[in-house]
Every structure is written in structure tokens, then in C-alpha cells.
Backbone as CSV, one residue per row, in Angstrom:
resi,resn,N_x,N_y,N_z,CA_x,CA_y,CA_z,C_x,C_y,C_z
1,UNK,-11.431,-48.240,8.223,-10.689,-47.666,7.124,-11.013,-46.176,6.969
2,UNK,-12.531,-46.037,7.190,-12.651,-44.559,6.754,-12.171,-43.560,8.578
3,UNK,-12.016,-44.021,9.316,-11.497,-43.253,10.361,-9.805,-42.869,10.403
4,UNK,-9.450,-44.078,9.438,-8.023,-44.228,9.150,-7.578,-42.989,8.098
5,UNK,-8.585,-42.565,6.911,-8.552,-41.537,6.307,-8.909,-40.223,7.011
6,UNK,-10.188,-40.513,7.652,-9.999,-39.793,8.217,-8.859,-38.684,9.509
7,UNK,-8.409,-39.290,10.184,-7.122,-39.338,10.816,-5.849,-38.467,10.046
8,UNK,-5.874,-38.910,9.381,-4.567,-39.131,8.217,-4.216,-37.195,7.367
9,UNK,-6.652,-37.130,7.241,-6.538,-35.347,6.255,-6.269,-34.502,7.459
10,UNK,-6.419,-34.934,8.881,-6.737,-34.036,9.488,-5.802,-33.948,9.823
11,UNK,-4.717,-34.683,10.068,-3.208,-34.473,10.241,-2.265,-33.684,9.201
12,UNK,-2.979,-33.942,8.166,-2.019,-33.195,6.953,-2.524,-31.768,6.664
13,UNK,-4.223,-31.511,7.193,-4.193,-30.492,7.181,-3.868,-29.381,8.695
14,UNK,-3.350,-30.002,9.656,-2.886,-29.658,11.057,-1.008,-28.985,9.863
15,UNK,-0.816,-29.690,9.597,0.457,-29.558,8.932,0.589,-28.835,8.208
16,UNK,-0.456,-28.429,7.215,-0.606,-27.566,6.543,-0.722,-26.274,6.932
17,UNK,-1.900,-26.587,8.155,-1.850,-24.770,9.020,-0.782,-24.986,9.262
18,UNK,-0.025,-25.077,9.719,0.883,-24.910,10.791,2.386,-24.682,10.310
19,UNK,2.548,-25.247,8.542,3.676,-24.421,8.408,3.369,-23.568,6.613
20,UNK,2.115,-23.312,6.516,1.935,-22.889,5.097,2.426,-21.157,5.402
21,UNK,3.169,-20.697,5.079,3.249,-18.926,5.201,2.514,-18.302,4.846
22,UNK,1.918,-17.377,5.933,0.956,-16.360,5.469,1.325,-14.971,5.484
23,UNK,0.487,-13.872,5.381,0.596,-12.479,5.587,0.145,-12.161,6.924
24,UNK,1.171,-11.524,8.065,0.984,-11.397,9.347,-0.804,-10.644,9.877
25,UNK,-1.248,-9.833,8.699,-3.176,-9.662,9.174,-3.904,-10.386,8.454
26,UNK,-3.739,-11.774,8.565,-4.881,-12.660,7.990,-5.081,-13.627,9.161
27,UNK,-6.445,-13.969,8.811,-7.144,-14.639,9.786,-5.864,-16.246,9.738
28,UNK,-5.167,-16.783,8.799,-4.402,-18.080,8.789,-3.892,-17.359,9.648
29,UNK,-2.949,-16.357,9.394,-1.682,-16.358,10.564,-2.479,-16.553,12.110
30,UNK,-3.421,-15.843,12.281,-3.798,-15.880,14.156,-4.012,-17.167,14.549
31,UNK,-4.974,-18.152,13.427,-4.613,-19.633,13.821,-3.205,-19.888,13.794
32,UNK,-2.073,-19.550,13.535,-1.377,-19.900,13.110,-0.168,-19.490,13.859
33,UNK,-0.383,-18.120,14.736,-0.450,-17.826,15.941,-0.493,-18.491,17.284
34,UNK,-1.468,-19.415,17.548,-2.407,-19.931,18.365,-1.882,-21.639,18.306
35,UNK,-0.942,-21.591,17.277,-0.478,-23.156,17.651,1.458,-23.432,17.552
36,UNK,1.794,-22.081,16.847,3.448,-21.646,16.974,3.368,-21.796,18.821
37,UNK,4.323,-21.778,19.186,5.340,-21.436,20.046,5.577,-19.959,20.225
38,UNK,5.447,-19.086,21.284,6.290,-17.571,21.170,7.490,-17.244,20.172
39,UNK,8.390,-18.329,21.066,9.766,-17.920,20.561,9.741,-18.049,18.977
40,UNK,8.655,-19.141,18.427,8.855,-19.345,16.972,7.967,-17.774,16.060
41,UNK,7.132,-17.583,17.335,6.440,-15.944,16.326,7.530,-14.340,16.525
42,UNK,8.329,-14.720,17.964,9.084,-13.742,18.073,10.073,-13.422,16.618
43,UNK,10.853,-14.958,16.327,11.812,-14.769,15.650,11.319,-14.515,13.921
44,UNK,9.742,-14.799,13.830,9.412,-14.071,12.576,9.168,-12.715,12.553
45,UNK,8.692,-12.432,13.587,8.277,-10.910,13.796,9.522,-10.510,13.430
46,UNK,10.660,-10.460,14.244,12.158,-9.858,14.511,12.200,-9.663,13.027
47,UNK,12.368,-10.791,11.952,12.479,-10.916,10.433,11.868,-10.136,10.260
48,UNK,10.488,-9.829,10.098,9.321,-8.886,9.610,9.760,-7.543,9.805
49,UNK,10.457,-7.483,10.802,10.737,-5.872,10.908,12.352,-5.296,10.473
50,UNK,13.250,-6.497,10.637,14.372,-6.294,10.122,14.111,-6.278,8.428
51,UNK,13.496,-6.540,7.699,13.626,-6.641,6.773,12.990,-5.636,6.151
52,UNK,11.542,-4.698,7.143,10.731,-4.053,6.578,12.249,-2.480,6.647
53,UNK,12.755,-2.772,7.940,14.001,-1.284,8.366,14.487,-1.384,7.151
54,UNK,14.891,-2.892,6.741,16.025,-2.680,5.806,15.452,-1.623,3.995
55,UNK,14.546,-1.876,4.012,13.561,-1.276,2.671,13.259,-0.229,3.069
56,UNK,13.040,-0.155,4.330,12.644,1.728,4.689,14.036,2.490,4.780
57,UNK,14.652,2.106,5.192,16.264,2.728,4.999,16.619,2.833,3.479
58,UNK,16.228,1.736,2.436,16.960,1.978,1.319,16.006,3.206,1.156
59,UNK,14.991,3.137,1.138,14.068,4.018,0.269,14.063,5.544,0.977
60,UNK,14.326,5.415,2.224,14.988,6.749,2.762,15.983,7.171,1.837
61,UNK,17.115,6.206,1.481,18.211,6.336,0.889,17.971,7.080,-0.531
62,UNK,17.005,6.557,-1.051,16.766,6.910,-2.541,16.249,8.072,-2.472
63,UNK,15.984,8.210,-1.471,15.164,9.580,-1.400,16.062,11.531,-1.381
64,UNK,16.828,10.655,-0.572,18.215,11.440,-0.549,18.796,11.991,-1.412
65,UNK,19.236,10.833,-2.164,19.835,10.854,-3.658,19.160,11.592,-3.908
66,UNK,17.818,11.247,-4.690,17.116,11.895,-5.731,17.352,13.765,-5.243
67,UNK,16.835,14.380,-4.458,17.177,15.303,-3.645,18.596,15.827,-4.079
68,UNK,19.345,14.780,-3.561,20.873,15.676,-3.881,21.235,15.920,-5.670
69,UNK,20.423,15.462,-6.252,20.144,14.946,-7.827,19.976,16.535,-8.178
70,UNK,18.336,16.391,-7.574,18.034,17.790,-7.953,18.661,18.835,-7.630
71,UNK,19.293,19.020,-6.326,20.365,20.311,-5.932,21.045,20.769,-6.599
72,UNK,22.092,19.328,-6.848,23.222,19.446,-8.375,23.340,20.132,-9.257
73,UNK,21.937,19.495,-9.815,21.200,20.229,-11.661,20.953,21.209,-11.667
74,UNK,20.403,22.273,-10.160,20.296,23.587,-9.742,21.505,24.294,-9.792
75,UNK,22.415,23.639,-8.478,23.813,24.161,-9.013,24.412,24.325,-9.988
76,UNK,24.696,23.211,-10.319,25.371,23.301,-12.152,24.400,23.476,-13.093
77,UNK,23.378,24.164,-13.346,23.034,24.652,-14.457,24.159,25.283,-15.465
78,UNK,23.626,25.109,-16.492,24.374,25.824,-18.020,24.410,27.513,-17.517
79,UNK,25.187,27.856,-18.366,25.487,29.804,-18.088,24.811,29.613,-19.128
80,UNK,23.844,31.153,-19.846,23.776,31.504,-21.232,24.906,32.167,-21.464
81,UNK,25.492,32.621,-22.621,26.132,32.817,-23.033,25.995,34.211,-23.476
82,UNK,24.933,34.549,-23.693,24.052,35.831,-24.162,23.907,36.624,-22.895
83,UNK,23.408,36.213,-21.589,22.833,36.929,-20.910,23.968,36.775,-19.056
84,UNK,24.303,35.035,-19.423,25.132,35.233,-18.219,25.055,34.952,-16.928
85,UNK,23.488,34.245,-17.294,22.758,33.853,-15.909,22.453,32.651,-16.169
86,UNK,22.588,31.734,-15.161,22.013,30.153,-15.211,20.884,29.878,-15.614
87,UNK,20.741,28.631,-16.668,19.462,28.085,-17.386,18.211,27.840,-16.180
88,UNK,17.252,27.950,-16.623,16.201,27.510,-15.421,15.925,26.177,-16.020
89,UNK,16.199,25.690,-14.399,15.829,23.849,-14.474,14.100,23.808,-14.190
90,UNK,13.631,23.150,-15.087,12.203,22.443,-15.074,12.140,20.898,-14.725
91,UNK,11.529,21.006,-13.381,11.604,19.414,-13.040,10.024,18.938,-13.452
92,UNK,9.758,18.423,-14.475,8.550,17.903,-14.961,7.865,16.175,-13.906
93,UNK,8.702,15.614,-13.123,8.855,14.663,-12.590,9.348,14.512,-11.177
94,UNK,8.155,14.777,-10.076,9.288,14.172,-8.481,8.881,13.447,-8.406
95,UNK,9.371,12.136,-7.404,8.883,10.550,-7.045,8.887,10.953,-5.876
96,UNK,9.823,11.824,-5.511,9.405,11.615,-3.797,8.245,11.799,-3.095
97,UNK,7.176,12.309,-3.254,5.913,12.111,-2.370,5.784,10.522,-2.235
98,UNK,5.553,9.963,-3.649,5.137,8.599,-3.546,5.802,7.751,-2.758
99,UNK,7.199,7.867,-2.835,8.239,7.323,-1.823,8.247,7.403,0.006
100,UNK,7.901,9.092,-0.348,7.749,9.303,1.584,6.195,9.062,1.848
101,UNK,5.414,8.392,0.906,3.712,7.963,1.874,4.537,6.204,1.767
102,UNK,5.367,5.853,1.250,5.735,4.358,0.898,6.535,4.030,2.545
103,UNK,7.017,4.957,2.565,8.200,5.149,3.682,7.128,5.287,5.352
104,UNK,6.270,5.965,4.949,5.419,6.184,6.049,4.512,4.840,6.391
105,UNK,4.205,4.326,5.376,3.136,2.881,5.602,4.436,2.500,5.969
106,UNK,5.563,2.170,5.540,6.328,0.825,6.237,6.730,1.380,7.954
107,UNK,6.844,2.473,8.020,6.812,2.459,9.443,5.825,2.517,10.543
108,UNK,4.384,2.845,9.788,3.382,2.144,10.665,3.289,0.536,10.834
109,UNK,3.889,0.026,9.464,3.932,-1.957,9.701,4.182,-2.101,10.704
110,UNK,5.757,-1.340,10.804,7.143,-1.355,11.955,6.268,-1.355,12.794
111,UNK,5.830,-0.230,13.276,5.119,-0.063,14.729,4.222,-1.044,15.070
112,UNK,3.328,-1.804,14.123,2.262,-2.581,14.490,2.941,-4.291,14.360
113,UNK,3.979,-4.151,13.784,4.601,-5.203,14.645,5.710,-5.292,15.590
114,UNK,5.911,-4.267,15.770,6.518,-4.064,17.549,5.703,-4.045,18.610
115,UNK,4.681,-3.411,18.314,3.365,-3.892,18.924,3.064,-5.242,19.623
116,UNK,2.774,-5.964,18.740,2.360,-6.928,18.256,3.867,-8.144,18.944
117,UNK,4.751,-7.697,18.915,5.916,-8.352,19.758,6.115,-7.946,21.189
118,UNK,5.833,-6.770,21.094,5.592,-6.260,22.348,4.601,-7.358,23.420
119,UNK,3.654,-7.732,22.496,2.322,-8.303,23.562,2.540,-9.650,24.151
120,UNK,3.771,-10.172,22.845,4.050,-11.614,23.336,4.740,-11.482,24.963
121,UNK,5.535,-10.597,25.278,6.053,-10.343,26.406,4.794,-10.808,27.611
């Protein structure tokens, strides 16, 4: 009976590694690694990076904007009325640094899991 339990955790926890989702640099995934199939780590990787492009593109995107935001508010400043010359814009607030070091980690991910797909080859 107790080999029968026994049997039984070690199967459920075989099951457990094997389809619990992890974060691609943790020690679960490399076990986890090590008992997938290629083709089954290729087609997460592929995900991992299509999805990381897709967030680095928006956030490229936002980045843009914001940019063409500020140009605008430069351009179209107010006239004074008194003097005849455009208001000076005070930008108390940019996001973009934080955005382009955000933009930069996701494309080192990119790289380290192209890498990393690369090796399955």
C-alpha cells in the first residue's frame, strides 16, 4: 500500500514539473527544460519573444507619441499679445528615459532568448 502511495506522489509530482509554468531563468524551467521535447520549448520561446516584440514595439510606439506631444506644444505655443513672441513651454515631466531603459531590458530578454533558441538548433 505504501509503495502504491508512494508511486502515485511521484507521478503527480512528475506532472506537476512538467506542466506547472514558470519564469524562463529559474531553476523549475531548466528541469523543465530537460523533460519538454525541443519542439515543445521552441514554440514557447517563439511566444516569449513574439510577445516580448509586441510590448517593445508598443512602447517604442508611446515613445514616439509622447515626443511628437512635446514638438506640438512647442509649435503651437500661445502668442503674447503684449510682446508677440511664443509662450515658453515648461516640461516639468518626461517618461521617456524610464521607457527607453524599459525598451532596452526587453531587448536584451529578446536577445537572450534567441540565444537560448538558437542553442536548441
Amino acid at each position: 500500500m505504501r509503495l502504491v502511495k508512494f508511486v502515485v506522489c511521484v507521478i503527480l509530482l512528475g506532472v506537476i514539473v512538467y506542466v506547472y509554468p514558470t519564469r524562463p531563468d529559474t531553476f523549475m524551467h531548466r528541469v523543465q527544460a530537460l523533460m519538454k521535447p525541443d519542439d515543445t520549448l521552441r514554440a514557447e520561446y517563439n511566444q516569449l519573444i513574439l510577445q516580448k516584440e509586441a510590448k517593445l514595439g508598443a512602447l517604442e510606439k508611446g515613445i514616439e507619441l509622447v515626443t511628437d506631444n512635446f514638438d506640438r506644444a512647442v509649435a503651437n505655443a500661445p502668442i503674447c499679445p503684449q510682446t508677440g513672441l511664443p509662450a515658453v513651454i515648461t516640461i516639468t515631466e518626461d517618461s521617456r528615459p524610464g521607457i527607453e531603459e524599459e525598451c532596452e531590458q526587453l531587448r536584451e530578454e529578446i536577445k537572450a532568448l534567441e540565444e537560448k533558441l538558437a542553442a536548441l538548433d
